[in-house]
C-alpha positions as CSV (number, residue, x, y, z in Angstrom):
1,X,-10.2,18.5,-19.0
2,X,-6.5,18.1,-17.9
3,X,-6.0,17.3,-14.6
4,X,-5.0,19.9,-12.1
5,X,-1.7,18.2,-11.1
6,X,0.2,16.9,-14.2
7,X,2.0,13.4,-13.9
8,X,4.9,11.8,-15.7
9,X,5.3,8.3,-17.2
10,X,8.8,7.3,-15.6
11,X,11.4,4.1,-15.6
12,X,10.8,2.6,-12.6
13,X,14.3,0.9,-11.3
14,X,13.3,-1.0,-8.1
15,X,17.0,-1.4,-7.1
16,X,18.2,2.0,-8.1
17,X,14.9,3.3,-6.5
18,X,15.7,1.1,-2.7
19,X,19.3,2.2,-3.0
20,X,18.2,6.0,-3.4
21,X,16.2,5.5,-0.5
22,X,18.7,4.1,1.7
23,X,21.1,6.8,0.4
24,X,17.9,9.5,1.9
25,X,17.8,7.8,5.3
26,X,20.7,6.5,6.6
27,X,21.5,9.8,8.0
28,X,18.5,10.4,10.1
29,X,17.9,6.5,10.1
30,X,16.4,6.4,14.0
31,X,14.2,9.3,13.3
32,X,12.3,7.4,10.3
33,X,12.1,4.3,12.2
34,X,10.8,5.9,14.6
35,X,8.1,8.1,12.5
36,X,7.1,5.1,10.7
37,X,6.8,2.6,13.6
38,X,4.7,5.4,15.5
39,X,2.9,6.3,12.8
40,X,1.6,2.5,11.7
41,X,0.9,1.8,15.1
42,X,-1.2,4.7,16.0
43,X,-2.7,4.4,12.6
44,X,-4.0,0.4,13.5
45,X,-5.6,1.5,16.8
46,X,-9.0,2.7,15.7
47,X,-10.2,0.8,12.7
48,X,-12.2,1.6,9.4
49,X,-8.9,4.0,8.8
50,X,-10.1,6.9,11.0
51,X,-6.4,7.6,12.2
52,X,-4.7,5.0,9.2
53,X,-4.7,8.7,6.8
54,X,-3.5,10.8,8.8
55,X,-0.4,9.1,10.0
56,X,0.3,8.3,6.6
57,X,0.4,11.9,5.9
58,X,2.4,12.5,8.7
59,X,5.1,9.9,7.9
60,X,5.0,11.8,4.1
61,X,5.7,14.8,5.1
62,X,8.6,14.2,7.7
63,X,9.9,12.9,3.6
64,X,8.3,16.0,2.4
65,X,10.8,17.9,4.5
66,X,13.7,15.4,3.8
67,X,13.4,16.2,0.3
68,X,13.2,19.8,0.4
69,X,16.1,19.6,3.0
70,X,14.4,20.8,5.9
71,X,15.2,19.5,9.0
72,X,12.9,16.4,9.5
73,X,11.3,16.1,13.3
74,X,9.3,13.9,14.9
75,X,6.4,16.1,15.8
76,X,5.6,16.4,12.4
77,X,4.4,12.9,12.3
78,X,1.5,14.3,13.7
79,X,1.0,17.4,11.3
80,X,-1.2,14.7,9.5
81,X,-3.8,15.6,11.4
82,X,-4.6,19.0,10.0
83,X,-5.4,17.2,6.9
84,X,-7.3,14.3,9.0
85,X,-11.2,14.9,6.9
86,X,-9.5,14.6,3.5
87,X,-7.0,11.5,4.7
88,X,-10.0,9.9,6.1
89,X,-11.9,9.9,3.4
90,X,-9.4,9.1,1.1
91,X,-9.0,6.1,3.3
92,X,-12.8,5.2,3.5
93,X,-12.7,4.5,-0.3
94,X,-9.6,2.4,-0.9
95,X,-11.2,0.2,2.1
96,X,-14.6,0.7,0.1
97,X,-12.9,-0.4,-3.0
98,X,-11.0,-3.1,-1.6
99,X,-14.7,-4.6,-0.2
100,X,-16.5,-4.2,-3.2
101,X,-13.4,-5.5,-5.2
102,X,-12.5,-8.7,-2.6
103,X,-15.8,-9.8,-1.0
104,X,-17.4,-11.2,-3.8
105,X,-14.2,-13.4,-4.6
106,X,-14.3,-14.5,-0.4
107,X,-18.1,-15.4,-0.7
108,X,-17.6,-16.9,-4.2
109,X,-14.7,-18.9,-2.6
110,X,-16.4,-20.1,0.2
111,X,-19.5,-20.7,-1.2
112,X,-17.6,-23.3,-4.1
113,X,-15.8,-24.9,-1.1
114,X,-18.5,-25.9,0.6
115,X,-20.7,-27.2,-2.3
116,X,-17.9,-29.2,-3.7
117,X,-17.6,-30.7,-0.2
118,X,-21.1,-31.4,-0.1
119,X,-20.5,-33.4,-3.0
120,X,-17.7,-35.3,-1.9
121,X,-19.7,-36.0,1.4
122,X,-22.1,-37.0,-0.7
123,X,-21.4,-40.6,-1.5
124,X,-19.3,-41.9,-4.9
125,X,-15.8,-43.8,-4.5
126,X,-13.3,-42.8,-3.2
127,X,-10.7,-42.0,-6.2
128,X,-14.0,-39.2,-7.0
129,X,-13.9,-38.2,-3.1
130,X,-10.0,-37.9,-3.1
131,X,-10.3,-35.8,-7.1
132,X,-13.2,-33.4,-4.8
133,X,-10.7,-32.8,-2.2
134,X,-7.9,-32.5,-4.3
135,X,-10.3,-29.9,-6.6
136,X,-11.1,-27.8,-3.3
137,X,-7.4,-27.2,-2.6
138,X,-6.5,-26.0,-6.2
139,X,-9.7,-23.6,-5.9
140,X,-8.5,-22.6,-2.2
141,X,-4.9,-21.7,-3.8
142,X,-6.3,-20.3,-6.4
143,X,-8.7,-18.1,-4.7
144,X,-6.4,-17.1,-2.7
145,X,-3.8,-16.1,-4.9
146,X,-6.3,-14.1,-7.0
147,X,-7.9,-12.2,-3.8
148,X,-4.3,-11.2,-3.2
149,X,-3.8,-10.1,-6.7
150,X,-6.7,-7.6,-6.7
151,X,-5.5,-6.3,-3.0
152,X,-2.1,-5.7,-4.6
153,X,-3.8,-3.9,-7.5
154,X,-5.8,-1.6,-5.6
155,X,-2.9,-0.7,-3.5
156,X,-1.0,0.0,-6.6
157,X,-4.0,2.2,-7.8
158,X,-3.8,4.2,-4.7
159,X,-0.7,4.7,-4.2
160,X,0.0,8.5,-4.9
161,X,-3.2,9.3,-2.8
162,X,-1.8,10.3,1.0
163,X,1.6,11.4,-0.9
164,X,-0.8,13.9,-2.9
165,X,-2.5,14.8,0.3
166,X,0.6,15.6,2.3
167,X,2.2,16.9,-0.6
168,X,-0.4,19.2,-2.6
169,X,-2.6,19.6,0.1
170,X,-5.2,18.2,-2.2
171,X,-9.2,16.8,-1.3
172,X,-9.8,13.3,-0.5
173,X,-11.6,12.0,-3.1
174,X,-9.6,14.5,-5.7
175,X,-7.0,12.8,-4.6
176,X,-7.6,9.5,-5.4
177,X,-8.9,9.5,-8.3
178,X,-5.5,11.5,-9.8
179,X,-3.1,8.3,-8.1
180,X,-5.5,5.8,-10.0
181,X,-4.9,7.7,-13.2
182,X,-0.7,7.8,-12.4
183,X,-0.6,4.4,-11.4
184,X,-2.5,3.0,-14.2
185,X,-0.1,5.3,-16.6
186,X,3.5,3.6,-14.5
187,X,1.6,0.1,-13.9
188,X,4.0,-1.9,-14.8
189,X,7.0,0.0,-12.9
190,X,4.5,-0.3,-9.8
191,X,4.0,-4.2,-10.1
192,X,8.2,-4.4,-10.3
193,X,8.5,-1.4,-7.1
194,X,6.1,-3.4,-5.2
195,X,7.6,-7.0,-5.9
196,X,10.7,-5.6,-4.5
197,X,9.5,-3.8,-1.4
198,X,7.4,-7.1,-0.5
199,X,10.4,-9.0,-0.8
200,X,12.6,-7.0,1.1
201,X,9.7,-6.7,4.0
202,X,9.5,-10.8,4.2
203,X,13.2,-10.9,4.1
204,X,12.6,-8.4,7.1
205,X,9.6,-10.9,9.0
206,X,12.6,-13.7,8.2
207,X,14.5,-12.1,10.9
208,X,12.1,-12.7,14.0
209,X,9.5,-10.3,12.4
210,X,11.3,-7.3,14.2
211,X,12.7,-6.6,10.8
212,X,9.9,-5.9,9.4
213,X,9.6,-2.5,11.1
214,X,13.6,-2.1,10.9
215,X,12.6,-1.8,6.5
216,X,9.6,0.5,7.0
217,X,11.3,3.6,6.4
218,X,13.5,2.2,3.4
219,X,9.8,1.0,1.9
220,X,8.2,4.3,3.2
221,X,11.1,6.3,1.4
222,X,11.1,4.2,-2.5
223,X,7.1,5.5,-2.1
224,X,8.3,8.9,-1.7
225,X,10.8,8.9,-4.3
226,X,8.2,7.2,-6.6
227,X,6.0,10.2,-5.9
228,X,8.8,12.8,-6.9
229,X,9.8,11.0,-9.9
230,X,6.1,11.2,-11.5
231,X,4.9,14.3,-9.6
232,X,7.4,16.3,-8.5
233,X,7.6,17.8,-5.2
234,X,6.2,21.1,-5.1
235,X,8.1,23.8,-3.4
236,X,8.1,25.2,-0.1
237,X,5.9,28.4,0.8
């Protein structure tokens, strides 16, 4: 059965892609720092993602309207809300997913940590102590950089979800299971977009964190543009 919603395979250019964006919001720069900044914050207040969807559709569509060239206000930051069941649920599973995908590793982690340093508390000399200890970091590192890799991947997986909420007005769960099968199709361009966007946000936490947030909207707007590039945006009513 073909999906509803057809995607594209595209060439992902991270630079092209974070110059495009900067070229979109340079205009009305204030304004998307603004919806962003608002929009993360209010989404972190209440946890297990209850208002997290929502903002995330609001911030879309204030690029919803960018793109179509409407004029872009701040208010509708908060148009999220009217789709608030189906951005809720959307971000109950990629929390469900990132549990189910992550907690295992953490426990598995944890639980080889402390029975390797059981070990090395055990007794033996101490070149075997110092090759435990020495064991336990690599498996920290390495733990850690592997939890980190499957948050990025589900991330990646659900990437189109809140654009295809905002967007297409589509259900929750319909939703997500549409930006696994387009993210899975442009993996590859994904992992290269989101290399770039992460580097350009720590370059931003460089500068006394506050430039983090000043980045948001570029980051906000290269997910946008992704969006259009392998869904197109569909036309005003």
């Amino acid at each position: 059965m073909p999906d509803p919603i057809p995607f594209n395979r595209v060439s992902i250019s991270p630079i092209a892609y974070i110059g495009e964006a900067w070229g979109r919001v340079k205009g009305q720069y204030w304004m998307f720092l603004g919806v962003s900044v608002v929009g993360m914050l209010i989404g972190g207040l209440v946890p297990m993602g209850v208002l997290l969807g929502p903002m995330m559709c609001g911030v879309f569509l204030c690029f919803q309207a960018q793109g179509r060239g409407e004029p872009v206000k701040f208010e509708t930051l908060f148009k999220g809300f009217d789709r608030f069941l189906e951005s809720f649920i959307a971000a109950l599973l990629m929390m469900a997913a990132s549990m189910v995908l992550v907690l295992p590793l953490v426990f598995g982690l944890v639980f080889s940590g402390l029975a390797l340093g059981f070990f090395a508390a055990a007794g033996g000399s101490r070149e075997a102590q110092a090759g435990t200890i020495a064991l336990v970091v690599l498996l920290a590192v390495g733990g850690f950089l592997l939890i980190m890799l499957v948050s990025v991947l589900v991330n990646l997986l659900f990437s189109f979800t809140f654009p295809l909420i905002a967007d297409r007005g589509m259900k929750g769960f319909d939703a997500v299971k549409l930006s696994m099968r387009a993210a899975w199709a442009n993996i590859w361009g994904l992992v290269g977009l989101g290399l770039a966007t992460f580097a350009l946000s720590l370059v931003g936490v460089c500068f006394c964190y506050v430039g983090a947030f000043l980045v948001m909207p570029i980051t906000f707007a290269v997910h946008w543009i992704t969006y259009e590039r392998v869904f197109g945006l569909r036309p005003a009513d």
